[in-house]
C-alpha positions in Angstrom: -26.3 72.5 57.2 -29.7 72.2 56.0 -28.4 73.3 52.4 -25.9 70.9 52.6 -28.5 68.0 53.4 -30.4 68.9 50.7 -28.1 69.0 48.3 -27.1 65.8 49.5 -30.8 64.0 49.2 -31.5 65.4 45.7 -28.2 64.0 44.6 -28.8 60.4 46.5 -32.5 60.9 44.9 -31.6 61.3 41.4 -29.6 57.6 41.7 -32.5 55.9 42.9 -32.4 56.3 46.8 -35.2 56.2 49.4 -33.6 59.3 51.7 -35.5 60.2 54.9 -34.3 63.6 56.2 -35.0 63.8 59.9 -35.9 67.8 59.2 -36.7 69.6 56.2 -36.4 73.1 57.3 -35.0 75.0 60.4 -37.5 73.4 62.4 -35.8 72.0 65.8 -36.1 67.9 66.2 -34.4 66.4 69.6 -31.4 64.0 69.0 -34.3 61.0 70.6 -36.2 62.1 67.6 -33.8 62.1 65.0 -32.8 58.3 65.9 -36.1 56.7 66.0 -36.9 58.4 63.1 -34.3 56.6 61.6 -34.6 53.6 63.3 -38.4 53.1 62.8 -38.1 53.3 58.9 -34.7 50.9 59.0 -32.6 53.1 57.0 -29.7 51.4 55.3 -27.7 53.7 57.1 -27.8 57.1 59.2 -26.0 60.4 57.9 -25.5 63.2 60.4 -24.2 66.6 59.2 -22.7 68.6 61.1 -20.5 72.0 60.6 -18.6 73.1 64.0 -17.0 75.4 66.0 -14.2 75.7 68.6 -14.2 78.3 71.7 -10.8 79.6 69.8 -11.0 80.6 66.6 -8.7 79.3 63.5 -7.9 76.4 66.2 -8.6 73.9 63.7 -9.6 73.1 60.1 -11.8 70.3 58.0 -13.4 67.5 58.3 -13.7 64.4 60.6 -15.6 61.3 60.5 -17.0 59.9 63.9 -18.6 57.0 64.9 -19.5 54.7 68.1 -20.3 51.1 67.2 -17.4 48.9 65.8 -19.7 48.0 63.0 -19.6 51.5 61.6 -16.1 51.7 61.4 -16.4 50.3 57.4 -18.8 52.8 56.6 -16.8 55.7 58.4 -13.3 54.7 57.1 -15.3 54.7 53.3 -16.4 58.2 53.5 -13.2 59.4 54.7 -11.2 58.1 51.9 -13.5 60.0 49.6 -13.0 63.6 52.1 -9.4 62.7 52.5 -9.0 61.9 47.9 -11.8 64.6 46.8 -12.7 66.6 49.9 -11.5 70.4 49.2 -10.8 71.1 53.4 -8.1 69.4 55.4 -9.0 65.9 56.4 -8.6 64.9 60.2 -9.3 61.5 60.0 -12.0 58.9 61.0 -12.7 59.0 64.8 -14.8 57.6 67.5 -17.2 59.7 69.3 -20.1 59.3 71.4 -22.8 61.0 70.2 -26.6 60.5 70.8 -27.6 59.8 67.1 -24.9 57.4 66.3 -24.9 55.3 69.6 -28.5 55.2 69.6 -28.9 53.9 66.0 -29.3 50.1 64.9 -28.5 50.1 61.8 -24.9 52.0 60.2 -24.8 55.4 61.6 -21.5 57.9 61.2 -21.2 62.1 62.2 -19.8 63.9 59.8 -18.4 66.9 60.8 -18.0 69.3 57.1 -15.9 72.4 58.4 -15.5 74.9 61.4 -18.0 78.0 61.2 -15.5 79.7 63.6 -12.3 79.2 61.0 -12.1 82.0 58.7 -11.2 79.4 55.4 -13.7 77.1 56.6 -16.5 79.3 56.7 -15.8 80.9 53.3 -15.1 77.5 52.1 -18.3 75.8 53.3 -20.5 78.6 52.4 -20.0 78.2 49.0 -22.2 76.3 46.5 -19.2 74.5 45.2 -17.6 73.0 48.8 -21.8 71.8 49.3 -21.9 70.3 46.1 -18.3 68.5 46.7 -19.6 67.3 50.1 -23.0 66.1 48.4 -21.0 64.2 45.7 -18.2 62.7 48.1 -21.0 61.1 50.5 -22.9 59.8 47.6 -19.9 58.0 45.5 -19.1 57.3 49.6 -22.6 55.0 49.7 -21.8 54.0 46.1 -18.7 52.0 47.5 -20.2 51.1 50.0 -23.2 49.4 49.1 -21.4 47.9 45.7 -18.1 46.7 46.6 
């Protein structure tokens, strides 16, 4: 994940972009943390990356993008286009969920969840420079659209 972050700040950094990462190595920051971080430097938006796991394995496959606040459904439904047209997993879809760092942000906050660790494609698939480097590009031409309609 932290790979993945990074990958995804250098690329949002090399446009131009201010990016705050909540943790810049395998350090362990509390979900409180991680949204006042955010919401004390009133980020444009909040990012949080996320690869899972289910208690089967091979249950299920790909992405999802969550949210909690009906003014982050815009922002959500853009980066799941992007997953859905360029992602290289299966794409399930924009979803709400209740999770500490989106419900507790101000500003737009979405979850993005990049791949099961416990799927035996995904993990190949999201270990790999190339599936990083997608997910980095996807989130920044994501923000692009976003930002400049």
């Amino acid at each position: 994940t932290l790979n993945t972050a990074t990958l995804v700040a250098n690329r949002l950094r090399d446009a131009g972009a201010n990016v705050i990462l909540t943790r810049s190595d395998d350090e362990f920051v509390s979900l409180d943390e991680r949204a006042v971080i955010s919401n004390q430097s009133n980020a444009d938006v909040f990012i949080s990356l996320h690869y899972d796991s289910t208690e089967k394995a091979n249950e299920i496959s790909g992405t999802t993008t969550y949210y909690y606040h009906d003014k982050d459904i815009s922002l959500a439904e853009t980066l799941n286009e992007n997953f859905e047209q360029k992602g290289i997993l299966p794409n399930n879809g924009v979803r709400f969920g209740d999770f500490y760092v989106t419900r507790e942000n101000t500003q737009p906050a979405i979850l993005l969840e990049l791949g099961y660790l416990n799927n035996d494609v995904d993990q190949l698939t999201v270990n790999s420079s190339t599936y990083q480097i997608n997910v980095a590009e996807i989130i920044y031409q994501s923000l692009n659209q976003y930002f400049v309609p």
